[in-house]
C-alpha positions in Angstrom: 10.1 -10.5 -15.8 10.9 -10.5 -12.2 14.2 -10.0 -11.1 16.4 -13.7 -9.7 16.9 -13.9 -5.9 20.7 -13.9 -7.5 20.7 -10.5 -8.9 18.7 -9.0 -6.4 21.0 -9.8 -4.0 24.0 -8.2 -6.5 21.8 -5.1 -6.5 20.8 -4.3 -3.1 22.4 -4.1 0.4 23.0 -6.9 2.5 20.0 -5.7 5.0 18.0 -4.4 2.0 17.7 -8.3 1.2 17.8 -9.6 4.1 14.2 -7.3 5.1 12.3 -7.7 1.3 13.5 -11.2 0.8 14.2 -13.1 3.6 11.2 -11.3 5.6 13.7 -9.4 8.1 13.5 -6.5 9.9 16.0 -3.7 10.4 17.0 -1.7 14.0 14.8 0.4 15.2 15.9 4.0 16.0 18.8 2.7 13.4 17.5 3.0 10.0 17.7 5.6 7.0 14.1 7.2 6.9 12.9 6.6 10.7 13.2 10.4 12.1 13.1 11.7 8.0 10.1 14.3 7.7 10.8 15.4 4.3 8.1 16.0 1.8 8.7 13.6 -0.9 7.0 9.7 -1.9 8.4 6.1 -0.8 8.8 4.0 -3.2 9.2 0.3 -3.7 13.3 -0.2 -3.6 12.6 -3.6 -5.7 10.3 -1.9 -8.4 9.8 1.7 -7.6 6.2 1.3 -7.3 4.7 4.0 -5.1 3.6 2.7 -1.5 3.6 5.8 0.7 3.7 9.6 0.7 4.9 11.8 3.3 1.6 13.2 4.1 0.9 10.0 5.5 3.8 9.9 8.0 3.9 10.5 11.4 5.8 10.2 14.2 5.0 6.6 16.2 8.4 6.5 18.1 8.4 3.3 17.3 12.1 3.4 15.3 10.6 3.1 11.9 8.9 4.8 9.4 5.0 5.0 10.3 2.3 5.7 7.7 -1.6 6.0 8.9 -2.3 4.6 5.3 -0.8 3.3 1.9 -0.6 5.8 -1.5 -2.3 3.0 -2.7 -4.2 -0.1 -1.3 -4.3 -2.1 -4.8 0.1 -1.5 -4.5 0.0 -3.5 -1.0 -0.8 -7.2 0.4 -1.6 -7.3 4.0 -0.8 -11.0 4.9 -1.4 -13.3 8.4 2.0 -13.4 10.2 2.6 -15.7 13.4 6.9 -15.3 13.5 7.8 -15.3 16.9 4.8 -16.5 18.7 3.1 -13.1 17.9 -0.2 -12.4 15.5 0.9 -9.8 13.5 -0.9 -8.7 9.8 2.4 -8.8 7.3 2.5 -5.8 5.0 4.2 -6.9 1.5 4.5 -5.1 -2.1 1.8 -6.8 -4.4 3.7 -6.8 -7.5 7.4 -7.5 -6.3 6.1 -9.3 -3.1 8.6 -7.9 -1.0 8.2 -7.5 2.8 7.8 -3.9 4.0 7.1 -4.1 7.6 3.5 -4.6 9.5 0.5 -2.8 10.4 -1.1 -2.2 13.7 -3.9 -1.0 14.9 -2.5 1.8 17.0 -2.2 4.6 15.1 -3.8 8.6 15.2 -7.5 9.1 13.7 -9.3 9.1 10.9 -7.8 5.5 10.1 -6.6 4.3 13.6 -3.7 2.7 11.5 0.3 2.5 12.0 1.8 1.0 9.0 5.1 0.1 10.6 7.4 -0.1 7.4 11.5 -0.7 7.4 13.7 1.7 5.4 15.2 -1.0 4.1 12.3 -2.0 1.7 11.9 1.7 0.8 13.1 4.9 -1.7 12.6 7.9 -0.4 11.9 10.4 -3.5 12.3 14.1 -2.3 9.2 15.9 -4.0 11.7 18.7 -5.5 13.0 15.3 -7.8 9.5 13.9 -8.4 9.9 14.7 -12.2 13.3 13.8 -12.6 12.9 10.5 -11.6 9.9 9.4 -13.5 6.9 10.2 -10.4 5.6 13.6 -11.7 2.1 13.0 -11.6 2.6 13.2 -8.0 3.5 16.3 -7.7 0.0 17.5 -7.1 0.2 15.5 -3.7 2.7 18.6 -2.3 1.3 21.3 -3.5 0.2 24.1 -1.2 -3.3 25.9 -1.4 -3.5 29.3 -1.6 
C-alpha cells in the first residue's frame, strides 16, 4: 500500500516533498548529488526502486544530476509537461509516481539524452554498501574487467 501524502510528508524533507509531491524543483548548483561522481546506484527516495547508475552520469553543468539513460525504462514514466509556458517531457517514478526531474534532448552520444533529475527525489547508494542495503545484484554494474 502506498504511503499517505501525511506520512510522507513526516518522513521526508521539506524540499524532498515539495520536488516528488508537489512537482518542484530544487537549486541548481545547490543540491546534494549535482557535482557527486561516486560509483554507486540512485535510488527512488519514496520506494528505493532503482532509477539510475553512476555509469550513466555525466557532467551537463546544468546544477543537477544528469543521466544519458535510466537503469531501467519499465522503473520510469516520461510525461507531457507545459508548467511555465515551456514544453518539457516530465520524468516520474512509475510505481511511486514521484517527480524526478525532466529529460532533454541535449545530451552526449550514443543516446543524445540528458535526464535532468533533482537530488531531492534521489538515494544515492555508494557501490561499497550495495549489499548492505538490499541492491547486491548490482554489484556486477562496478565491477572492473581485467
Amino acid at each position: 500500500m502506498a504511503e499517505s501524502k501525511e506520512d510522507l510528508q513526516k518522513r521526508l524533507t521539506p524540499i524532498q516533498f515539495e520536488v516528488t509531491q508537489k512537482n518542484g524543483t530544487e537549486r541548481p548548483f545547490d543540491n546534494e548529488y549535482w557535482n557527486l561522481m561516486d560509483d554507486g546506484l540512485y535510488v527512488d527516495i519514496i520506494s528505493g526502486e532503482p532509477l539510475f547508475s553512476s555509469n550513466e552520469k555525466f557532467e551537463s553543468n546544468c546544477g543537477w544530476p544528469s543521466f544519458t539513460k535510466p537503469l531501467d525504462e519499465n522503473n520510469i514514466v516520461e510525461e507531457l509537461d507545459t508548467s511555465f509556458g515551456m514544453r518539457r517531457t516530465e520524468v516520474r517514478t512509475k510505481n511511486s509516481d514521484s517527480h524526478l526531474g525532466h529529460v532533454f534532448p541535449d545530451g552526449p552520444p550514443p543516446e543524445g539524452l540528458r535526464y535532468c533529475i533533482n537530488s531531492a527525489a534521489l538515494k544515492f547508494i555508494p557501490k561499497e554498501d550495495l549489499e548492505k542495503e538490499g541492491y547486491k545484484e548490482y554489484k556486477k554494474l562496478f565491477e572492473k574487467e581485467v
